[in-house]
N, CA, C and O atoms as CSV, one atom per row, in Angstrom:
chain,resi,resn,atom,element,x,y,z
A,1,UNK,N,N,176.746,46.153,293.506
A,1,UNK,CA,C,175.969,46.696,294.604
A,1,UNK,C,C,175.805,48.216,294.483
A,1,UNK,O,O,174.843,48.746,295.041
A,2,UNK,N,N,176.908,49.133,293.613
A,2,UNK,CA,C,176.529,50.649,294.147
A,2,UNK,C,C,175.854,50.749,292.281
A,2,UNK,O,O,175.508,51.866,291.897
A,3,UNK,N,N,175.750,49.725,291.437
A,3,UNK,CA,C,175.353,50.056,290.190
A,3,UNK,C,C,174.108,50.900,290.036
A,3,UNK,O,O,173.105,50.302,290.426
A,4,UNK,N,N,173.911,51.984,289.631
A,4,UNK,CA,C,172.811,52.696,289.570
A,4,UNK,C,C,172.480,53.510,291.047
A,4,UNK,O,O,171.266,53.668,291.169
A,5,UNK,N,N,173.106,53.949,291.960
A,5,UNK,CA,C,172.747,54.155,292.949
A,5,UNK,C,C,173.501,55.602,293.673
A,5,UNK,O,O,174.708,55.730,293.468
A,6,UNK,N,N,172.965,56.402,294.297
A,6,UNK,CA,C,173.773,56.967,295.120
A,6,UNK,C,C,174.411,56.743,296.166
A,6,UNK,O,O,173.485,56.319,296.857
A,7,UNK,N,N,175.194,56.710,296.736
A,7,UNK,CA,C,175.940,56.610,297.991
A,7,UNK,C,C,176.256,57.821,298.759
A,7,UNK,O,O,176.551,58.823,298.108
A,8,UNK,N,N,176.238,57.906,300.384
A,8,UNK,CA,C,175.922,58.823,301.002
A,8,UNK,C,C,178.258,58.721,301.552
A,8,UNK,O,O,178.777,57.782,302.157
A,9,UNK,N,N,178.794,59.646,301.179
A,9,UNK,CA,C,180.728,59.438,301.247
A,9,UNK,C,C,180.836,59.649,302.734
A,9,UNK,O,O,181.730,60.364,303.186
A,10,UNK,N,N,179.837,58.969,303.613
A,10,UNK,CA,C,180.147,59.101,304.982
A,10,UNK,C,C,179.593,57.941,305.855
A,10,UNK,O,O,178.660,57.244,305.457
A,11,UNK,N,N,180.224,57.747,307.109
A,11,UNK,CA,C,179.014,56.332,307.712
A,11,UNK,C,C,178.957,57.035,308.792
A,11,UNK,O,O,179.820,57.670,309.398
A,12,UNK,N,N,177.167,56.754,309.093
A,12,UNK,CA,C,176.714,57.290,309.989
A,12,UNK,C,C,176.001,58.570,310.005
A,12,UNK,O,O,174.906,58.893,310.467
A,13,UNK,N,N,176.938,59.229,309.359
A,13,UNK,CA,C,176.144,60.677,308.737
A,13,UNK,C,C,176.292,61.158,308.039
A,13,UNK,O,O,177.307,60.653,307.561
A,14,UNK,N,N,175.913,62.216,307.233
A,14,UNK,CA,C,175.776,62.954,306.162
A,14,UNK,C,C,176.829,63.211,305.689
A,14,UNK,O,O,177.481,63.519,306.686
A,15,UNK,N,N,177.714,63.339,304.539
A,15,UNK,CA,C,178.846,64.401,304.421
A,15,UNK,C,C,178.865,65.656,304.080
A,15,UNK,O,O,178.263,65.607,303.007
A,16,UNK,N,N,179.158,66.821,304.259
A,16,UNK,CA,C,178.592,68.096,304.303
A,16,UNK,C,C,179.438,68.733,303.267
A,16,UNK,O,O,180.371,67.986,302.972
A,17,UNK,N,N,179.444,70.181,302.413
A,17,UNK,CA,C,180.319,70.907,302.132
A,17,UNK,C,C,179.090,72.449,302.590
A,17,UNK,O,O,177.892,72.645,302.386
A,18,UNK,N,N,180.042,73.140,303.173
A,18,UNK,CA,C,179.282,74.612,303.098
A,18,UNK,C,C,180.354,75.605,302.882
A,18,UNK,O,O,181.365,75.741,303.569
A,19,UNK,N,N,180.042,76.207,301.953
A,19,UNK,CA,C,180.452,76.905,300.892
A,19,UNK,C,C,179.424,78.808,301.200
A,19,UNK,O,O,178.252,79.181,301.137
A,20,UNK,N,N,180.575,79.358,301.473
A,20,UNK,CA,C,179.766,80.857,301.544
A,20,UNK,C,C,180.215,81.766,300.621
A,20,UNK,O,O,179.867,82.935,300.790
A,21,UNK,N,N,180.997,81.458,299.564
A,21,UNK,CA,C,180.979,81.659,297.916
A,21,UNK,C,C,180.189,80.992,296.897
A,21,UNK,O,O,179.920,79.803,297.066
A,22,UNK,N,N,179.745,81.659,295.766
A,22,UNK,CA,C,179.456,80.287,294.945
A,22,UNK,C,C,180.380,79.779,293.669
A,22,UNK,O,O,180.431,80.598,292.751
A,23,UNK,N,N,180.931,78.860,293.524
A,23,UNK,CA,C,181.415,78.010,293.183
A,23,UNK,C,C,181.101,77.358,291.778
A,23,UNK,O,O,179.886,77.305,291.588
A,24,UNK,N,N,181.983,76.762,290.565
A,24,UNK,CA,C,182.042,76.500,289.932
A,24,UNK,C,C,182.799,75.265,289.950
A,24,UNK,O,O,184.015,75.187,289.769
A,25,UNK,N,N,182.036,74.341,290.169
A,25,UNK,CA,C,182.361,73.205,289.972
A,25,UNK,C,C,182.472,72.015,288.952
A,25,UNK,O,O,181.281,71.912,288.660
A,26,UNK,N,N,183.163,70.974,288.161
A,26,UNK,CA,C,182.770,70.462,287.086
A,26,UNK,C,C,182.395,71.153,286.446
A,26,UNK,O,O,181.307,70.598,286.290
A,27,UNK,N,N,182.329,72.047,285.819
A,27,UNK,CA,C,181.633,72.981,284.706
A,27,UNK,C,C,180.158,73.667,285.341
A,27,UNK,O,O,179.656,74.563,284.663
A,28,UNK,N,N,179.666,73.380,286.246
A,28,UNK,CA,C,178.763,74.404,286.860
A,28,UNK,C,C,178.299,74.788,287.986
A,28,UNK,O,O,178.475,74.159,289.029
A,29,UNK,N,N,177.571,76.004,287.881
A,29,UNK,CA,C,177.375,76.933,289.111
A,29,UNK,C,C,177.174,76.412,290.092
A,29,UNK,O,O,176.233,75.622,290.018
A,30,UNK,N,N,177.596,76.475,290.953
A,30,UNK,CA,C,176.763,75.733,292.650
A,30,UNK,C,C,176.573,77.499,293.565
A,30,UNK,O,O,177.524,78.222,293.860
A,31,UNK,N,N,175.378,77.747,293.784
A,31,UNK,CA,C,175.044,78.881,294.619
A,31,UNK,C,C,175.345,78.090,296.346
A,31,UNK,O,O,174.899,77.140,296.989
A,32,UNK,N,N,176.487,79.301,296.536
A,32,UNK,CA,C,176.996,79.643,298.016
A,32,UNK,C,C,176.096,78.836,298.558
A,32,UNK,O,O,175.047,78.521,297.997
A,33,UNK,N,N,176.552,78.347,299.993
A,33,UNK,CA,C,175.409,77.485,301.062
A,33,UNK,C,C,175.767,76.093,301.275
A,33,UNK,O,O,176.777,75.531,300.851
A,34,UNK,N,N,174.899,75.632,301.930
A,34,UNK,CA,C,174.913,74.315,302.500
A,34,UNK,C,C,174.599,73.213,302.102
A,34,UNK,O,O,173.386,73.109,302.285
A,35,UNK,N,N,175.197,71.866,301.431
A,35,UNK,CA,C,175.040,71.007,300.874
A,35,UNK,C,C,175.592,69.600,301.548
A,35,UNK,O,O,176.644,69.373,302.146
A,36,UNK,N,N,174.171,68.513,301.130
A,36,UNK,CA,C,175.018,66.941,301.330
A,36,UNK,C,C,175.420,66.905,300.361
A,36,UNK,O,O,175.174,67.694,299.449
A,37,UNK,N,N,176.283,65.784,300.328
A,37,UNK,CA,C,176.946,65.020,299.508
A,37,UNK,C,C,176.448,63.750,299.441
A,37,UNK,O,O,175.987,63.067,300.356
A,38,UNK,N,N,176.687,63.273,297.323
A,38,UNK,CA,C,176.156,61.719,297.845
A,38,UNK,C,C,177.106,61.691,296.197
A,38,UNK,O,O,177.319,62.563,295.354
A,39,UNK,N,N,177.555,59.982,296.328
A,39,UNK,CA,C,178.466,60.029,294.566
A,39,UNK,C,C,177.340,58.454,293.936
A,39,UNK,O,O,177.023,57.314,294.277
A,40,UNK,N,N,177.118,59.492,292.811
A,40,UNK,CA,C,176.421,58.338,292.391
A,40,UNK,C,C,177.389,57.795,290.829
A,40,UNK,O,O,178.087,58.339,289.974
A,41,UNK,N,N,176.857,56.313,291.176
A,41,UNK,CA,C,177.327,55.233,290.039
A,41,UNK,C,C,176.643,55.346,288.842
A,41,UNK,O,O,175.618,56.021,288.942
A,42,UNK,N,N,176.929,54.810,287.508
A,42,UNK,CA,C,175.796,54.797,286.765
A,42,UNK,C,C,175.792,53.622,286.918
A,42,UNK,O,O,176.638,52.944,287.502
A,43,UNK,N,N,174.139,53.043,286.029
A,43,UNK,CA,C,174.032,51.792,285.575
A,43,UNK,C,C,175.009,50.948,285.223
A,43,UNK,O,O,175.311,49.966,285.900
A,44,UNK,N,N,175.580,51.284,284.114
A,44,UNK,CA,C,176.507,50.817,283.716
A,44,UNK,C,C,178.306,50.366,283.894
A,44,UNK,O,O,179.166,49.597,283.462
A,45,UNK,N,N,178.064,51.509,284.882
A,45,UNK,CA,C,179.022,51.809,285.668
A,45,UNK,C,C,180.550,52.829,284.829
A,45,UNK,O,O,181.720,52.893,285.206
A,46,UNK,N,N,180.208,53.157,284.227
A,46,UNK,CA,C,180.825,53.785,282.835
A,46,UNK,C,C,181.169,55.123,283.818
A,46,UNK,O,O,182.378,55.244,284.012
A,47,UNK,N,N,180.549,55.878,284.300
A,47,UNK,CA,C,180.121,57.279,284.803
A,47,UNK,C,C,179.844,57.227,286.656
A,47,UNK,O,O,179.175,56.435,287.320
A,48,UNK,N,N,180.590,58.309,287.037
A,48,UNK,CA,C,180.300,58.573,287.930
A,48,UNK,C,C,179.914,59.744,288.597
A,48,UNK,O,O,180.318,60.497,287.710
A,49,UNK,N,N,179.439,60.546,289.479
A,49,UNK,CA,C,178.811,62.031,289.345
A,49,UNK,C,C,179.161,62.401,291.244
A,49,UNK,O,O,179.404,61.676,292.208
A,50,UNK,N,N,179.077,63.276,291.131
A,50,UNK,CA,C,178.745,64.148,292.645
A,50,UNK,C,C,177.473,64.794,293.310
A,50,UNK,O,O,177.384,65.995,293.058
A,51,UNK,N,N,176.794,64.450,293.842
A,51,UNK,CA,C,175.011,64.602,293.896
A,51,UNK,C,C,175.177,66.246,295.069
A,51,UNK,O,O,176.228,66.300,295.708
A,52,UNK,N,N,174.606,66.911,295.179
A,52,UNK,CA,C,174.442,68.105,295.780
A,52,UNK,C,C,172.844,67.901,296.190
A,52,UNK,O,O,171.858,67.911,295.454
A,53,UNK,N,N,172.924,67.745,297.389
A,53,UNK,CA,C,171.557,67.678,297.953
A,53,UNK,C,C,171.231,69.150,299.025
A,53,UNK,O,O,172.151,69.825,299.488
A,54,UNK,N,N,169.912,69.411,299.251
A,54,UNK,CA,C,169.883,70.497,300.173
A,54,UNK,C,C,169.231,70.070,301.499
A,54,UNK,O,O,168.126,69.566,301.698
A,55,UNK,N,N,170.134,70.382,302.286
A,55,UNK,CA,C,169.609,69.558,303.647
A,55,UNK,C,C,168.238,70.002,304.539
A,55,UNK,O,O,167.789,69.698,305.644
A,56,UNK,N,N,167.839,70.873,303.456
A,56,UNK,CA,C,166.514,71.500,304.304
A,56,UNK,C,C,165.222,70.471,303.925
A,56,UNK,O,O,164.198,70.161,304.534
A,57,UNK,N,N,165.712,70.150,302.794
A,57,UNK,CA,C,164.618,69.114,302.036
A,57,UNK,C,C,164.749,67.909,302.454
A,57,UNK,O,O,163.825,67.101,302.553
A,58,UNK,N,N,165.949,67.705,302.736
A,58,UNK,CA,C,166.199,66.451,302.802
A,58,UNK,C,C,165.370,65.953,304.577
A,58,UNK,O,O,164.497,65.137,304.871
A,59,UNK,N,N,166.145,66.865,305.341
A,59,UNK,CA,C,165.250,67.241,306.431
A,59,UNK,C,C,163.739,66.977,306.667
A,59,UNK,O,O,163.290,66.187,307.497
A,60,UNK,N,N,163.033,67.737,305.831
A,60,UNK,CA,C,161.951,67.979,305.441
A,60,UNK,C,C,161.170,66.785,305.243
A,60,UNK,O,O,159.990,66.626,305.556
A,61,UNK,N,N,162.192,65.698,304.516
A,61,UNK,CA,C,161.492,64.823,304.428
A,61,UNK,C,C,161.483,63.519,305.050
A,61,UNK,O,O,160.832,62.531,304.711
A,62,UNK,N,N,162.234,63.641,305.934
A,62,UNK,CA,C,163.016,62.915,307.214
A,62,UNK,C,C,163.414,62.125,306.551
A,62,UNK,O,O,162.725,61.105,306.513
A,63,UNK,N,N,164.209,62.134,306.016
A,63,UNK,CA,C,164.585,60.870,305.410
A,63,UNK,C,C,166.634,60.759,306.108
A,63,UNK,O,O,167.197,61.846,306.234
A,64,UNK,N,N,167.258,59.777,306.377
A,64,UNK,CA,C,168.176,59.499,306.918
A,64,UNK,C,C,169.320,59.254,305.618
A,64,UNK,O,O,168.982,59.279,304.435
A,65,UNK,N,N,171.081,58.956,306.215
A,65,UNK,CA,C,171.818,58.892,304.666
A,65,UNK,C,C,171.266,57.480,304.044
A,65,UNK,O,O,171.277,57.343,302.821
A,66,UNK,N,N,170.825,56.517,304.821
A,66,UNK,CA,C,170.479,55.211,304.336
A,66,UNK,C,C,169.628,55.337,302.690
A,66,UNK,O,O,169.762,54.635,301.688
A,67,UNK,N,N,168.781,56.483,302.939
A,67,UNK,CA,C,167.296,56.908,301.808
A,67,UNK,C,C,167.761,57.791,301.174
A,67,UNK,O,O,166.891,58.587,300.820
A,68,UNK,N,N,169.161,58.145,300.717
A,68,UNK,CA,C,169.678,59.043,299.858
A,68,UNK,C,C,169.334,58.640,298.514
A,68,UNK,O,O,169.652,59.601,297.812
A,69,UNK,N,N,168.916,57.847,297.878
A,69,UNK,CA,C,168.039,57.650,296.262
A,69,UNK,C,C,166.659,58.155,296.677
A,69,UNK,O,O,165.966,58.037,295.667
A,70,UNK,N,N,166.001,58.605,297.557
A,70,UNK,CA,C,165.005,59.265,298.049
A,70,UNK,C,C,164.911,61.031,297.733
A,70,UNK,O,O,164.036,61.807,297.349
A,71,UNK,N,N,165.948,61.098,298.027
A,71,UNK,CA,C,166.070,62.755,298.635
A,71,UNK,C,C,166.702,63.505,296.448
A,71,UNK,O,O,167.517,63.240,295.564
A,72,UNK,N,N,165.669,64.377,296.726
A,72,UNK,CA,C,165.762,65.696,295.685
A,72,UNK,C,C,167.428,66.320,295.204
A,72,UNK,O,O,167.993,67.126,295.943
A,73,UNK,N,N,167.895,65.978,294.286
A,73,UNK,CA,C,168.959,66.208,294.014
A,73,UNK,C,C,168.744,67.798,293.330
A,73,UNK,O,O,167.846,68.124,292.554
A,74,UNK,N,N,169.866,68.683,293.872
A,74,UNK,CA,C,170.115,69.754,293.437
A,74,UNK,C,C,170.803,70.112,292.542
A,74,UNK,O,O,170.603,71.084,291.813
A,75,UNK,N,N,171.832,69.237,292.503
A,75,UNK,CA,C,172.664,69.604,291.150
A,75,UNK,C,C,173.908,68.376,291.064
A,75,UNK,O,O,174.485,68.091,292.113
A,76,UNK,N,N,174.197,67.844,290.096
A,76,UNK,CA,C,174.903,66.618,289.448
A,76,UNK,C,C,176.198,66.829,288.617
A,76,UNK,O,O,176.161,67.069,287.410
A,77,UNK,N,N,177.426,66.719,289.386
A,77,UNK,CA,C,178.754,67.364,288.481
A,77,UNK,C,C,179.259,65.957,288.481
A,77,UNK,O,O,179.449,65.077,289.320
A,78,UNK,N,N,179.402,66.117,287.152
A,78,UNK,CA,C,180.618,64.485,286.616
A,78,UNK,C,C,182.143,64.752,287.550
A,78,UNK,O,O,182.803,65.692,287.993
A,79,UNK,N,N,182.174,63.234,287.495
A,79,UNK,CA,C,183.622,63.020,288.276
A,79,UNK,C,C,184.240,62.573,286.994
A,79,UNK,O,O,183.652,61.847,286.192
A,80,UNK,N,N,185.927,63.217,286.765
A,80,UNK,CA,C,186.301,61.656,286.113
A,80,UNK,C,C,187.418,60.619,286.959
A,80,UNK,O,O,188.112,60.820,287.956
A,81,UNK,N,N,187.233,59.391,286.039
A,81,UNK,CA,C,187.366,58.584,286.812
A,81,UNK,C,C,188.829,58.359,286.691
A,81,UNK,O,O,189.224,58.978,285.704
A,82,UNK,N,N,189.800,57.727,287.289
A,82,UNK,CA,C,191.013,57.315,287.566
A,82,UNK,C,C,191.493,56.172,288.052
A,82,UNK,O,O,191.185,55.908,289.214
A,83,UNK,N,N,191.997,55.612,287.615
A,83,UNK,CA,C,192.967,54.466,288.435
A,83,UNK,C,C,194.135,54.639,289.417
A,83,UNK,O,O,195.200,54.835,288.832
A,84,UNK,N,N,194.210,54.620,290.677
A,84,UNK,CA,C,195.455,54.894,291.147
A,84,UNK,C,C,196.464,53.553,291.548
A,84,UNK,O,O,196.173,52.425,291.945
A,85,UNK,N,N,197.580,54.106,291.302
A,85,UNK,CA,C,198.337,52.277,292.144
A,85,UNK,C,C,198.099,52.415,293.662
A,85,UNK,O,O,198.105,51.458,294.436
A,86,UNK,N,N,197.872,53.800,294.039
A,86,UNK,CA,C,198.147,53.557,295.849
A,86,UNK,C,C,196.508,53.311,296.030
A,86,UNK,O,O,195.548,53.721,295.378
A,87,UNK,N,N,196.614,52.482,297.173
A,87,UNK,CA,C,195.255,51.872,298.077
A,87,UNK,C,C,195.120,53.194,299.255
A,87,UNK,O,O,195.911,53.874,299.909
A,88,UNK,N,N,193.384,53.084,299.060
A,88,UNK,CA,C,193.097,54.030,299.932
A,88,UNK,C,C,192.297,53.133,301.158
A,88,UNK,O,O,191.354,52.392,300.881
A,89,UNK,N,N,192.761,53.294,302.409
A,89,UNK,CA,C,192.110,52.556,303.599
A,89,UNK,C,C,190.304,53.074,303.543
A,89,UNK,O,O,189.213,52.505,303.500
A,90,UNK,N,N,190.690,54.118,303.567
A,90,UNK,CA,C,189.584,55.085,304.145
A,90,UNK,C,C,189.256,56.034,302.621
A,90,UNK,O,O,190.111,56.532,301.888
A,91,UNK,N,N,187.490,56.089,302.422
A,91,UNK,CA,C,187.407,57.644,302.171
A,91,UNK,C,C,188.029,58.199,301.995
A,91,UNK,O,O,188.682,57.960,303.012
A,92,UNK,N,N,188.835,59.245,301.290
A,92,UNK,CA,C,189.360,60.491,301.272
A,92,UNK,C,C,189.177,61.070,300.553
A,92,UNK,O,O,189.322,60.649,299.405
A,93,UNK,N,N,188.701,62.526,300.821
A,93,UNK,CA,C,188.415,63.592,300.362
A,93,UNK,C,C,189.293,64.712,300.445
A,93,UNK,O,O,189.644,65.108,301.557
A,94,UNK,N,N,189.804,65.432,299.103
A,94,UNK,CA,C,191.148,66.126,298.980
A,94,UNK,C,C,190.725,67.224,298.063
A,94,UNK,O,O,189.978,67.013,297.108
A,95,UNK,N,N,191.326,68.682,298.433
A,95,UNK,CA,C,190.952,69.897,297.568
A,95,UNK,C,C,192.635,69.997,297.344
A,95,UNK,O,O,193.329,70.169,298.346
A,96,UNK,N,N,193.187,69.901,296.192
A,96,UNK,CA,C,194.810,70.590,295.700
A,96,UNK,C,C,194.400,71.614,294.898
A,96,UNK,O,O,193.376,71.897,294.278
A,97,UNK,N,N,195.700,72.190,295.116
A,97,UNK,CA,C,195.954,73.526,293.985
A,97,UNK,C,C,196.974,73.660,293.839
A,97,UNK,O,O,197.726,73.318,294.752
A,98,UNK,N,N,197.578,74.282,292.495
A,98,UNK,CA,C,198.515,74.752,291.873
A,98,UNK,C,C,199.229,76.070,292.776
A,98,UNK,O,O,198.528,77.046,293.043
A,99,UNK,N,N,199.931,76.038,292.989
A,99,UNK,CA,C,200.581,77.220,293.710
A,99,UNK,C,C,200.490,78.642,292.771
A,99,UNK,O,O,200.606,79.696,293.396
A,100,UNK,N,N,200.274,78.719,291.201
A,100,UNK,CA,C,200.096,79.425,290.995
A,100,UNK,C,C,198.789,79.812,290.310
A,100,UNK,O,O,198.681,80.719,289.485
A,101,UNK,N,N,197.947,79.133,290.683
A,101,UNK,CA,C,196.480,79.230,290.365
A,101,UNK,C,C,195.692,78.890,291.255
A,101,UNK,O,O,195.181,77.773,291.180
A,102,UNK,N,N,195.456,79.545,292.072
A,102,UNK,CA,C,194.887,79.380,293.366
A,102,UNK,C,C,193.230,79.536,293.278
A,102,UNK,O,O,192.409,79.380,294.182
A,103,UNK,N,N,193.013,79.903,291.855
A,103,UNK,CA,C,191.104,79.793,291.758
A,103,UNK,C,C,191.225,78.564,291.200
A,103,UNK,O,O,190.225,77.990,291.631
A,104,UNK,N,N,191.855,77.735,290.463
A,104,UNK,CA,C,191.660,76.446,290.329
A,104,UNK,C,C,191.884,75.185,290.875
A,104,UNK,O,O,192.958,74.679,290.549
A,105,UNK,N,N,191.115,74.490,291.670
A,105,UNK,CA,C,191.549,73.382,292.651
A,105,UNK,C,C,190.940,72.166,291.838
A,105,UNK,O,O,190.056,72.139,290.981
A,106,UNK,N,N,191.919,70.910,292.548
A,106,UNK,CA,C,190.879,69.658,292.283
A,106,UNK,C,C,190.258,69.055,293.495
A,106,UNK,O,O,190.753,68.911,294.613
A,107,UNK,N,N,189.188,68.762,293.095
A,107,UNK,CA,C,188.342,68.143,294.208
A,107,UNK,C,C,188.767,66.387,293.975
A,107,UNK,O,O,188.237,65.885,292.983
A,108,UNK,N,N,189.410,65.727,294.571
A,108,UNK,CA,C,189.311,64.191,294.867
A,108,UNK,C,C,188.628,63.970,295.506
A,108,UNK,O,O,187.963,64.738,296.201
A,109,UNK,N,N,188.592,62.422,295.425
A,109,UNK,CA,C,187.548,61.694,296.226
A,109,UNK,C,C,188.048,60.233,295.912
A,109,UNK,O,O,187.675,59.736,294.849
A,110,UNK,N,N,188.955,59.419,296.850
A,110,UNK,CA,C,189.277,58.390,296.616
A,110,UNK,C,C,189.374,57.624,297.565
A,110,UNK,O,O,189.534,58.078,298.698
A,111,UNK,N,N,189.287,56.050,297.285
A,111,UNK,CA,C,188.875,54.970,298.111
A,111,UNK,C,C,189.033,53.478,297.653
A,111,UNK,O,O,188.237,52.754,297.054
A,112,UNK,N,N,190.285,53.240,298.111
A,112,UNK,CA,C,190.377,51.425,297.375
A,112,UNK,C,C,191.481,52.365,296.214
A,112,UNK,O,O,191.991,53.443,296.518
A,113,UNK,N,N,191.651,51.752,295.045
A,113,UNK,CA,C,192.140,52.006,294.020
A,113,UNK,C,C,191.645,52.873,293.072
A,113,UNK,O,O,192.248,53.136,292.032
A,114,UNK,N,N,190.261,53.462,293.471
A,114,UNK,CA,C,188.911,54.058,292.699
A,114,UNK,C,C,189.287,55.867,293.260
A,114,UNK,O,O,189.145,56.361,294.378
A,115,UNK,N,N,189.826,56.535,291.892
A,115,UNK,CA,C,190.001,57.961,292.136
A,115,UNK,C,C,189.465,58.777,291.102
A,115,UNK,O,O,189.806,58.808,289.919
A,116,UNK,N,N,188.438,59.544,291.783
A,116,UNK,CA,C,187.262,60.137,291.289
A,116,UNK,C,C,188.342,61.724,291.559
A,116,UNK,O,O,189.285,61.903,292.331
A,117,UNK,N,N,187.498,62.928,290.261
A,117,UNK,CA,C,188.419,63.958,290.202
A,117,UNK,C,C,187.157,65.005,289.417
A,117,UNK,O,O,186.256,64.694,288.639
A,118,UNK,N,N,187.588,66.480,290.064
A,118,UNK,CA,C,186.731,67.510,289.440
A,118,UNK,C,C,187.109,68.536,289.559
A,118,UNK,O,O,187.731,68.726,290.604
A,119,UNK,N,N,186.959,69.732,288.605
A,119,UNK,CA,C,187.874,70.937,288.597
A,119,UNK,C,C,186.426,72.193,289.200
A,119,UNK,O,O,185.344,72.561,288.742
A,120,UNK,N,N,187.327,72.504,290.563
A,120,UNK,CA,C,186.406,73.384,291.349
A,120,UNK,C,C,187.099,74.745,291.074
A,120,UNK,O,O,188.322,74.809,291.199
A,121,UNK,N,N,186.446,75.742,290.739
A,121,UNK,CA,C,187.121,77.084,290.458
A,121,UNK,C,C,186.172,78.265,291.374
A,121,UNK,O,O,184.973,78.191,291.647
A,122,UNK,N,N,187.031,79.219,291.689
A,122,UNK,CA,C,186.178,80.025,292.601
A,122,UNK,C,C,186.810,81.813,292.110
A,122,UNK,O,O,188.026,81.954,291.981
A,123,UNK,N,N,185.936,82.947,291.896
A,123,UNK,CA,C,186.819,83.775,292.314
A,123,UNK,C,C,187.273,84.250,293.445
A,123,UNK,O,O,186.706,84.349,294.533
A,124,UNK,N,N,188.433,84.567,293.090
A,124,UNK,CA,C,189.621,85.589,294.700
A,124,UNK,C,C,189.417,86.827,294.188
A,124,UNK,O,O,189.207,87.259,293.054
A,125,UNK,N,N,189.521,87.285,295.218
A,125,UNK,CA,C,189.700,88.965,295.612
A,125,UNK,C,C,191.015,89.064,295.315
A,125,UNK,O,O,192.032,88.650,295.872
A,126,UNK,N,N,190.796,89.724,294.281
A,126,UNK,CA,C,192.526,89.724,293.401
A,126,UNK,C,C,193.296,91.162,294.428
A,126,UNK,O,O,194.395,91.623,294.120
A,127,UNK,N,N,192.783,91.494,295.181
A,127,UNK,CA,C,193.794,92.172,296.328
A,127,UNK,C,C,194.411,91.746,297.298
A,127,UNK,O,O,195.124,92.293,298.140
A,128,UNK,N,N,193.964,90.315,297.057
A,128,UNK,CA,C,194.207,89.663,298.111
A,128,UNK,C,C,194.164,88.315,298.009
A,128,UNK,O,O,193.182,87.621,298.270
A,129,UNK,N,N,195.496,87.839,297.534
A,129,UNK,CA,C,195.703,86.547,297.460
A,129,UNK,C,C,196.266,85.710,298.008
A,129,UNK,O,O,196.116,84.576,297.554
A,130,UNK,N,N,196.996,85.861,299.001
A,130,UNK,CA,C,197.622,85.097,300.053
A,130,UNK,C,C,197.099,85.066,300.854
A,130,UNK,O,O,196.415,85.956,301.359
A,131,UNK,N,N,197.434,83.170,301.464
A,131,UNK,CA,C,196.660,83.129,302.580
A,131,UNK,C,C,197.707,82.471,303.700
A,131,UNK,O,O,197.334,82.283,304.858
């Protein structure tokens, strides 16, 4: 059912990230701002990705999360994929970091036994690193 398809990681509505840095995600740039979220499958099911949509367009084109294979993708970062033993009830969406690398986080995204993973890096204001 999700073979070839995007999926919108929320019910009911959109899932959001807004970001007022820009960001390096999976290996590329994401410019600061406001983004949906949608994780798409491949065909094959081999591959899985993180869809960055812009909600002005998406807007624009009224389209709802149902019509997310509709809506203009902005930018496409590979997940990789994982097996976990623990069961996830729910969705979950998780940013960790290393205590001593605090520009490098992982972005999860897991659900059922299915754990999706991506290396988000940002710069800090190296005067200021504690938070």
């Amino acid at each position: 059912m999700t073979l070839g398809k995007t999926w919108g990681l929320g019910e009911d509505h959109w899932t959001t990230l807004d970001m007022n840095v820009p960001l390096r995600i999976g290996g590329k740039d994401i410019p600061a701002g406001h983004y949906y979220l949608g994780l798409y499958r491949s065909a094959d099911s081999g591959t899985w990705s993180l869809k960055f949509l812009d909600p002005a367009k998406v807007l624009q084109g009224r389209l709802d999360g149902l019509e997310i294979n509709e809506a203009a993708v902005e930018a496409t970062i590979p997940m990789n994929l994982e097996e976990s033993s623990q069961v996830n009830e729910l969705l979950t969406i998780t940013l960790c970091h290393q205590r001593e690398s605090l520009s490098n986080v992982t972005l999860k995204v897991m659900w059922g036994r299915l754990q999706l993973s991506t290396l988000l890096q940002c710069e800090l204001d190296k005067t200021n690193t504690q938070f």
